[in-house]
Structures are given as structure tokens and as C-alpha cells.
C-alpha positions as MATLAB code, in Angstrom:
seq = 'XXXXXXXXXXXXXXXXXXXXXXXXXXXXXXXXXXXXXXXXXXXXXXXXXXXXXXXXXXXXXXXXXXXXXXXXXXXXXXXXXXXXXXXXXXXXXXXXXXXXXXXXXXXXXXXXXXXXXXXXXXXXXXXXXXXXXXXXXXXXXXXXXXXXXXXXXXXXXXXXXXXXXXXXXXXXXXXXXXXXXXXXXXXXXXXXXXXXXXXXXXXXX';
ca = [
     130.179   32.667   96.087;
     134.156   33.707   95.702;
     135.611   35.882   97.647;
     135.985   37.955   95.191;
     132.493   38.053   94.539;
     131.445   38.536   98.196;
     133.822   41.552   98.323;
     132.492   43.232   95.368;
     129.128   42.924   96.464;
     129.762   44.582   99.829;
     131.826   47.180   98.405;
     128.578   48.370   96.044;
     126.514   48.027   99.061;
     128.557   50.122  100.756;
     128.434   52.521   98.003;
     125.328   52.595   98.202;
     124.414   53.012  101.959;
     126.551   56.575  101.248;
     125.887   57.705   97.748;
     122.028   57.666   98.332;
     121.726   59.828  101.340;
     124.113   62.085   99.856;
     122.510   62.822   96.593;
     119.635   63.060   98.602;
     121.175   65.511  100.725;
     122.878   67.211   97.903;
     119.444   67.596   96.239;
     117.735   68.816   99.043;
     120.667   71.434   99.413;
     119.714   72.532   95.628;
     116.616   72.815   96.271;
     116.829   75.189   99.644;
     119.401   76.971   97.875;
     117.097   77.891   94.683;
     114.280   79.112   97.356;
     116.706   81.725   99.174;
     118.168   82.955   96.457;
     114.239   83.471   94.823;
     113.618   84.607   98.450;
     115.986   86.993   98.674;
     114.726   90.126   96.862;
     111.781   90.156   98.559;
     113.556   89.486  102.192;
     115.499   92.551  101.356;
     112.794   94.819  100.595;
     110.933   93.731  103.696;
     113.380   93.083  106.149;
     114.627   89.851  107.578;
     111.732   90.135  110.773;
     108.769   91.395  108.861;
     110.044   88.550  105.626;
     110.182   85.580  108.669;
     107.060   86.759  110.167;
     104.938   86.414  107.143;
     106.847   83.370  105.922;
     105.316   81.373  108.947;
     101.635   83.273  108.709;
     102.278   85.923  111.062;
     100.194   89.122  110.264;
     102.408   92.658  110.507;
     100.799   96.225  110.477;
     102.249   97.260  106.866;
     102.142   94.089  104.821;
     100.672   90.805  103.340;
     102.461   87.791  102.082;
     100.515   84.984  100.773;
      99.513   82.926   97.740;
      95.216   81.970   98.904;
      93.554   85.381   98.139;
      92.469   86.291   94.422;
      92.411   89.245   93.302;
      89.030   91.199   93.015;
      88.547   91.965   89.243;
      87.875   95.158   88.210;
      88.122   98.029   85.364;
      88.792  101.310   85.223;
      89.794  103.850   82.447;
      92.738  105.151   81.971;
      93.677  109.445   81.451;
      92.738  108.655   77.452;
      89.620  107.405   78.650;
      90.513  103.321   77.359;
      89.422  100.668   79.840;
      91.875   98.605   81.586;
      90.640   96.029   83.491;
      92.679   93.496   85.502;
      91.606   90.265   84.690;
      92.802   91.118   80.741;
      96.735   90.918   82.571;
      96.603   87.363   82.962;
      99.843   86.101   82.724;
     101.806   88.899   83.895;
     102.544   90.102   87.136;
     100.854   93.260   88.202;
     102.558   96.347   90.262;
      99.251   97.697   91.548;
      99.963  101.202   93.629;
      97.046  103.204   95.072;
      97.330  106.559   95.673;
      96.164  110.286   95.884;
      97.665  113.624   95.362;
      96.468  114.919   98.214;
      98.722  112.358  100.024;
     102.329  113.894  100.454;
     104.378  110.089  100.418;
     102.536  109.115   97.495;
     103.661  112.080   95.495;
     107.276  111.331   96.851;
     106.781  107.874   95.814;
     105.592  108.279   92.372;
     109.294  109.095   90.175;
     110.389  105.726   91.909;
     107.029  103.728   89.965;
     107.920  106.117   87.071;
     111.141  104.521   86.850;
     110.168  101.055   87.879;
     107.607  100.994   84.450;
     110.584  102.939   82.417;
     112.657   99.355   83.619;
     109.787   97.240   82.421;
     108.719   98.701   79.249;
     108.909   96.702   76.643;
     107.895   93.533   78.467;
     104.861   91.578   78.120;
     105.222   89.234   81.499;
     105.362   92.976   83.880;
     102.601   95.796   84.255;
     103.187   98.687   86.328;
     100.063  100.374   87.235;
      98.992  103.509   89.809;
      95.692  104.263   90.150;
      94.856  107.193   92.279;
      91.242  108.775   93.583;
      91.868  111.901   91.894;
      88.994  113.334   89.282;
      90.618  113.571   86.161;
      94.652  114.162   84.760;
      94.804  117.588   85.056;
      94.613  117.033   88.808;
      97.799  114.748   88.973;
      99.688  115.881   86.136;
     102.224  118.175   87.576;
     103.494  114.896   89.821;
     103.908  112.273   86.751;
     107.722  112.654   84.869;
     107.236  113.791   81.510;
     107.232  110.958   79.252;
     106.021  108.079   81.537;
     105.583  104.694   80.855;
     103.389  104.404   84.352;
     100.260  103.083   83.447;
      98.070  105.547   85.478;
      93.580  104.795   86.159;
      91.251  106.742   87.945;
      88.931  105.619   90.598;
      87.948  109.127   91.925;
      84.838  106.955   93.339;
      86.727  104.760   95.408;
      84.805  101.713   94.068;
      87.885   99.849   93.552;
      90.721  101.106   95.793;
      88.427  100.683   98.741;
      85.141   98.755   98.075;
      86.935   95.883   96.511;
      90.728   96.123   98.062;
      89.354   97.742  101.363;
      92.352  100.304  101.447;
      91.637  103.215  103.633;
      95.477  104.911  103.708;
      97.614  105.669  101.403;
      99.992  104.677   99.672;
      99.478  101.435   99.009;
     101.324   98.964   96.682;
      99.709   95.301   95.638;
     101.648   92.840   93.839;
      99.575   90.586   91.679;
     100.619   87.150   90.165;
     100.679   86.237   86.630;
      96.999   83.824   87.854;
      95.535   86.753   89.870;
      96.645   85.894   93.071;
      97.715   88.673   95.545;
     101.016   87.713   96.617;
     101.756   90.488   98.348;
     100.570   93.886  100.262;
     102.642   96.744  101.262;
     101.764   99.797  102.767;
     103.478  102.975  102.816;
     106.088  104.527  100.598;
     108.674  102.680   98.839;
     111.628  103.331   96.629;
     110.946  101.356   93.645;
     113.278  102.659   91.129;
     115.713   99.938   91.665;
     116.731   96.444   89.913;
     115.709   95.048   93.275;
     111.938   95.629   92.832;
     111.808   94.419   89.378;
     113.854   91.330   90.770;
     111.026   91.245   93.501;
     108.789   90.788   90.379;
     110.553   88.503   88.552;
     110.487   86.122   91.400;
     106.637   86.087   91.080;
     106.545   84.833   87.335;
];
């Protein structure tokens, strides 16, 4: 083999020994890059310790993160009286926020989902629903905006809100993959109204 030769081959090999670990390094780089930035919604609504803490399993007092439970199916009707039922949302994601009149940060809380479902009307991939314990409309009424596009259900019996999701306080706000997987659980009251939450749904789809 010429010299030549030789020194062409050993200049590809060295080529080589670089290029591969650094597309390989430049691809894993991609790759963490497109999870924090999918991440990051969600780590700014929670927090960086409560977002760590479920990211390696860790259980907190006011939320769930996961991607292993299923959501229980269910339906209820709606203040017109029309069924809704949960497993007909399949492929969207589902805003799921339980609540009560009677509860004073619920009724804080509810222009915030008002405005959320005024930001995804018109969609077909995002459902914003509250249902709340109360008996009928009339009861809840004088807390919904005028003109709403909040989906709102009643489950004055509790069958739903706390014989299939166990929820005792509220409120309480599931988020619901476009397969029916809870992906995540958080408890108390939220500001919703802003691009962040939908981005925090967006992530899910």
C-alpha cells in the first residue's frame, strides 16, 4: 500500500474515531433539549422541587405526575341535561376540575377555567371540563362568566368525583391524556387563564 494510500486511510479513521461520538453526542443533546423545553411548562406551573420530585417517583401532598394509571370512565350530564361521558374524548386531552360552590377557592378559581376553555374553543385535540357536586345550574350560575365555553357536569351524588377519583377536598384539577391516562393531579387553586396552561396541555398531545 502507498503512502499515500496509508495516509488517507488513517486520516478517515481518524475522522471517524471523532465524527461518531460527536453526532452521537450532538444527538443526544437534541434529544435532552426537546424534553426540557416539552418539560418546561409543566416545571413552571409546579415548581422546580415539586416538578423534580415527581420526575423521579416521589409522592408530594398536592400533586400526581405519572403516565401508569387510567382513567376511571364515567358519564354524567351536562346543565342541558346531554350526557358526556369521558371515554367519548379519546384523542384529546382532558382539563378535568372538580369542584363545589360551597368551596370559596373553587369559586375564585373558576373565571381562570372560564378563560382557559374561551383559549381552547374551537379545538378538537383540548376539552375543558368542571364538574362540581352541586344539584342543578341554578345553584352555580351566579359564579360561571356569561357566555362560557366551560364545559360544566353535575355529580351532586359524588359517584364520580369521589367513588371513582377518590377526591375528598376541593378544588381539584386532573389532566387526562389523549389515551385516558391520568398524567397529572393537582390540588388546590390555580390560575389557569394563561398561555402557560394550555402550553401545559399541549405538551400532553
Amino acid at each position: 500500500m502507498s503512502e499515500t494510500k496509508r495516509g488517507e486511510r488513517w486520516a478517515a479513521l481518524v475522522v471517524l474515531a471523532i465524527g461518531v461520538p460527536a453526532v452521537f453526542m450532538f444527538t443526544r443533546a437534541m434529544a435532552d433539549g426537546e424534553a426540557r423545553r416539552k418539560e418546561a411548562p409543566l416545571r413552571a406551573m409546579l415548581g422546580d422541587a415539586s416538578f423534580d420530585a415527581l420526575a423521579t417517583g416521589d409522592k408530594t401532598e398536592q400533586h400526581y405526575m405519572g403516565n401508569s394509571l387510567s382513567a376511571p370512565d364515567f358519564t354524567l350530564p351536562d346543565k342541558d341535561g346531554k350526557a358526556w361521558k369521558l371515554s367519548d374524548q379519546r384523542g384529546k386531552v382532558v382539563l378535568m376540575n372538580f369542584w363545589s360552590i360551597t368551596c370559596p377557592p373553587c369559586v375564585e378559581e373558576m373565571p381562570s377555567l372560564s378563560a382557559l376553555a374561551q383559549m381552547a374553543e374551537g379545538r378538537d385535540d383540548i376539552e375543558v371540563v368542571a364538574i362540581t357536586t352541586d344539584e342543578s345550574w341554578s345553584a352555580i350560575a351566579s359564579v360561571i362568566p356569561s357566555g362560557s365555553k366551560l364545559k360544566v357536569l353535575f355529580d351532586p351524588e359524588k359517584k364520580v368525583v369521589a367513588d371513582k377519583y377518590g377526591s375528598k377536598l376541593f378544588p381539584e384539577t386532573w389532566i387526562i391524556d389523549r389515551r385516558g391516562v391520568v398524567r397529572l393531579r393537582v390540588d388546590g387553586k390555580r390560575d389557569w387563564a394563561g398561555a402557560l396552561s394550555l402550553e401545559v396541555l399541549e405538551s400532553y398531545l
